[in-house]
N, C-alpha and C positions, 0 to 999 in steps of 0.2 A: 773742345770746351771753349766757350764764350772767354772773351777778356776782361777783367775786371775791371771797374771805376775807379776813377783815383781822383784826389782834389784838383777843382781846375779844370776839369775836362767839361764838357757841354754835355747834361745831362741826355738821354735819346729822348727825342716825342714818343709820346703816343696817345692813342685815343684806344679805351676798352668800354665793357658793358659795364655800369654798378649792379649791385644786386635788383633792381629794376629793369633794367635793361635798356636804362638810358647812357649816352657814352660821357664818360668823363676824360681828359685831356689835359697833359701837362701843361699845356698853354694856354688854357684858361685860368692858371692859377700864376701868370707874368705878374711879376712885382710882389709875389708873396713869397715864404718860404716853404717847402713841401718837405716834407718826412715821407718817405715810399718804402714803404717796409714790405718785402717780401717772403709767403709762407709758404709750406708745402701745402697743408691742406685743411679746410674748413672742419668745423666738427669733430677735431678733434683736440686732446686735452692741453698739449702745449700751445697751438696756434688759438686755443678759446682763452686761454691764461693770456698768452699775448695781445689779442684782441681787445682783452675786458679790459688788460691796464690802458691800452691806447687810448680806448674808452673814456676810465676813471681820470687819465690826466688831459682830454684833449683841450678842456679850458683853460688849464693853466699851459700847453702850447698854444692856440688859438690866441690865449692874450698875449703872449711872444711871438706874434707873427706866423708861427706856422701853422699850415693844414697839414693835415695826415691821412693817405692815401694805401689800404692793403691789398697787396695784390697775390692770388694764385691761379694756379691754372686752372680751377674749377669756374663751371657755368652760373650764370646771374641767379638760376632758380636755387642751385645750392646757397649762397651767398644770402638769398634771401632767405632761408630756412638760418640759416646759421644766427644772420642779423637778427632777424625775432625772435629764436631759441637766446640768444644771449643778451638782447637788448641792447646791442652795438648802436653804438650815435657814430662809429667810424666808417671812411666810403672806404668802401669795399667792391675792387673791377677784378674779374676777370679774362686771364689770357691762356684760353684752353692749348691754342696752338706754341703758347710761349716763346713767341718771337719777341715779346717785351723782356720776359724775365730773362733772355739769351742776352740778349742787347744790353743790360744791367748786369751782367757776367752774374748773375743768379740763377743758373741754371748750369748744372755737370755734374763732375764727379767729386762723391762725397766720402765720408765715410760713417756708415751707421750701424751700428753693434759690432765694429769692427771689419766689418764686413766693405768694400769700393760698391757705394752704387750709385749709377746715373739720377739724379734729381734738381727739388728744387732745393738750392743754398741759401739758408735763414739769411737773409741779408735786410739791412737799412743806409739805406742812400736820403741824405741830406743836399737838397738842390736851392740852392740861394735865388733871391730874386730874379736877377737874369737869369738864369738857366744852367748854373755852372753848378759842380756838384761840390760841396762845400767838404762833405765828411761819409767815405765808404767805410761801413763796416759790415764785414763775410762771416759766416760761421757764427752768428752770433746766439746767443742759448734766449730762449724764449722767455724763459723766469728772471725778471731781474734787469731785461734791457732795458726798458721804458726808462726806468729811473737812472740807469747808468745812462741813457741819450739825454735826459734833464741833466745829470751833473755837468756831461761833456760839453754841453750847448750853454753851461752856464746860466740859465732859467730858473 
């Protein structure tokens, strides 16, 4: 199991596909603040709930400084089915082989209906201008974050 982020730590690079298939990169977004929210999987009802809110508040991030970045392990053509099925204004990369979402301790063992299974961990990593990770939060429920990240971030 991956180790998880904690504040202070130097967030990991990466470069993935957006739903295009062009690459996007944490380092081209130096001197901004990123929200990297990671899903298990496109299409469906909690990860489109979570998407749509990122969606509906990314202006009022956006004019706080941050960009918002989702990531799964599905491929750019899903992504882009998903973006236009939902009308998503959010980037959206995927990492099929999930060496990113490892590297974010977003990927292992979870528990769902009770059940230990290997996946991805609803997680939102907070990475401040330089690169350091500001605020890790694991397990976190899809209904309801967005706006608990706005309180928390004080916005």
């Amino acid at each position: 199991m991956s180790e998880r982020l904690a504040p202070g730590d130097t967030a990991p690079l990466f470069t993935l596909p957006d739903a295009d298939g062009a690459d996007v990169s944490l380092a081209s977004h130096q001197g901004r603040k990123v929200i990297v929210y990671f899903y298990p999987a496109a299409l469906t009802p909690g990860c489109t709930k979570q998407a749509c809110d990122f969606t509906d508040n990314l202006d009022v991030l956006a004019a706080a400084g941050y960009d918002v970045i989702g990531v799964s392990p599905d491929k750019p053509e899903k992504l882009a089915k998903f973006r236009e099925k939902e009308s998503l204004k959010v980037t959206l990369v995927g990492d099929p082989d999930k060496t990113v979402l490892e590297a974010y301790g977003a990927f292992g063992e979870k528990k769902l209906y009770g059940k230990t299974v290997t996946g991805v961990i609803r997680s939102t990593i907070v990475v401040d201008e330089a690169g350091k990770v500001e605020h890790a939060f694991y397990n976190v429920k899809a209904t309801g974050h967005v706006a608990k990240i706005i309180k928390d971030l004080k916005i």
